[in-house]
C-alpha positions in Angstrom: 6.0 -1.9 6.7 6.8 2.0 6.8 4.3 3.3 9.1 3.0 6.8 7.0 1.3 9.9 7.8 0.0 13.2 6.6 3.2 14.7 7.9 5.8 11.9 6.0 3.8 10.6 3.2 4.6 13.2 0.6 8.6 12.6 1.3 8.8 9.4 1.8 6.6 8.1 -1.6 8.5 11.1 -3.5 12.1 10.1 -2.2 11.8 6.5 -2.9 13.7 5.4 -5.9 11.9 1.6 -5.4 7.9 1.4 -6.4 6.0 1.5 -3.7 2.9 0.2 -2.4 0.8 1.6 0.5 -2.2 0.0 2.4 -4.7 1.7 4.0 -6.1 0.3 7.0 -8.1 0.8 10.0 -7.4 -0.6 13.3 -11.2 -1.6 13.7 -11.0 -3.7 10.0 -10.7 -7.7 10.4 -10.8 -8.0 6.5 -7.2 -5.6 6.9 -5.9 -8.2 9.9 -6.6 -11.1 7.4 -4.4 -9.1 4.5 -1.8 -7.6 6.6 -0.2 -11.1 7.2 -0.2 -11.9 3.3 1.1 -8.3 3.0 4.0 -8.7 5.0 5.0 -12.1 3.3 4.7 -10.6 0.1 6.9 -7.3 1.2 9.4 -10.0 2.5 9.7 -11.6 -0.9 10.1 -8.3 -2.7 12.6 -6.7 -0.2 14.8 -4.1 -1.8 12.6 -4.1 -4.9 9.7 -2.5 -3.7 8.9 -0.4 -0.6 5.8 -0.8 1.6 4.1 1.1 4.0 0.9 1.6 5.6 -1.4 4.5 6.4 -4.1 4.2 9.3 -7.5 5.3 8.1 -8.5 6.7 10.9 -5.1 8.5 11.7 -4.5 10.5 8.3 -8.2 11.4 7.0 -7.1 13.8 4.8 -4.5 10.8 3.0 -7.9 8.7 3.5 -9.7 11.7 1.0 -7.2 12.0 -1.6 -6.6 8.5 -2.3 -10.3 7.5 -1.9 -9.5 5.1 0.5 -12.6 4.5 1.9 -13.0 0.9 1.6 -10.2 -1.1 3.9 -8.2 -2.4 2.7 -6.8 -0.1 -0.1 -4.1 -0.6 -1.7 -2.1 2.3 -3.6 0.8 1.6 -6.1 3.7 4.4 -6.9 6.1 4.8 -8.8 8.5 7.8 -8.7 5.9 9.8 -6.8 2.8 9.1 -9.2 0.1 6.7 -8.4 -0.2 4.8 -10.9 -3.5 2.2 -9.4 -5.1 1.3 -7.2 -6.6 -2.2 -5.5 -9.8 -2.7 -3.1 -10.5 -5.1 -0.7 -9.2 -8.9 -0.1 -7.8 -11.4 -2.2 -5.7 -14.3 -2.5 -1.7 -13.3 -1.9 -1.2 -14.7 -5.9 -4.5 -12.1 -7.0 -2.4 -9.4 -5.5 1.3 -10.3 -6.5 -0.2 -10.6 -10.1 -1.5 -7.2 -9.8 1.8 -6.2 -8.5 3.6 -7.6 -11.3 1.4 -5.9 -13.8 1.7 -2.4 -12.4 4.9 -2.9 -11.6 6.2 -4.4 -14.7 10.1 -4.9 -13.9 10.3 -5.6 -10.2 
């Protein structure tokens, strides 16, 4: 996963041409160790069809603020710059890839 900040995440989610998805974490959060695993699987099976990356909590309050990311895990779904959802919290890796799917319809 592409490790974002407050200083890169505007570039990198605006210059991707693949969707992307971006999990906030915290470092402190055993509910984000338990999804980070499944996340990585997951980023392995869609490789070169969608981009993820992840934004430390703690790290990037201000990213934290405008995405409302104040439950861990948070995941944030874009596509050509625009968020277009947004899922909370820990779930089965088939509850997420369904949401996936959904949002991004032709990945």
């Amino acid at each position: 996963m592409l490790h974002l900040t407050a200083n890169n995440f505007s570039a990198e989610i605006a210059k991707s041409h693949l969707p992307v998805v971006v999990m906030f974490y915290a470092a402190w959060c055993g509910k984000c160790a338990m999804m980070k695993p499944l996340i990585e699987d997951i980023e392995t099976a869609y490789l070169k069809r969608v981009l993820f990356c992840e934004v430390e909590v703690d790290e990037s309050p201000a990213l934290t603020e405008r995405y409302k990311a104040s439950i861990v895990p948070t995941f944030a779904f874009f596509q050509n710059g625009r968020l277009l959802g947004e899922l909370q919290g820990v779930m089965e890796d088939t509850t997420f890839e369904r949401h996936l799917q959904k949002i991004f319809r032709n990945c």
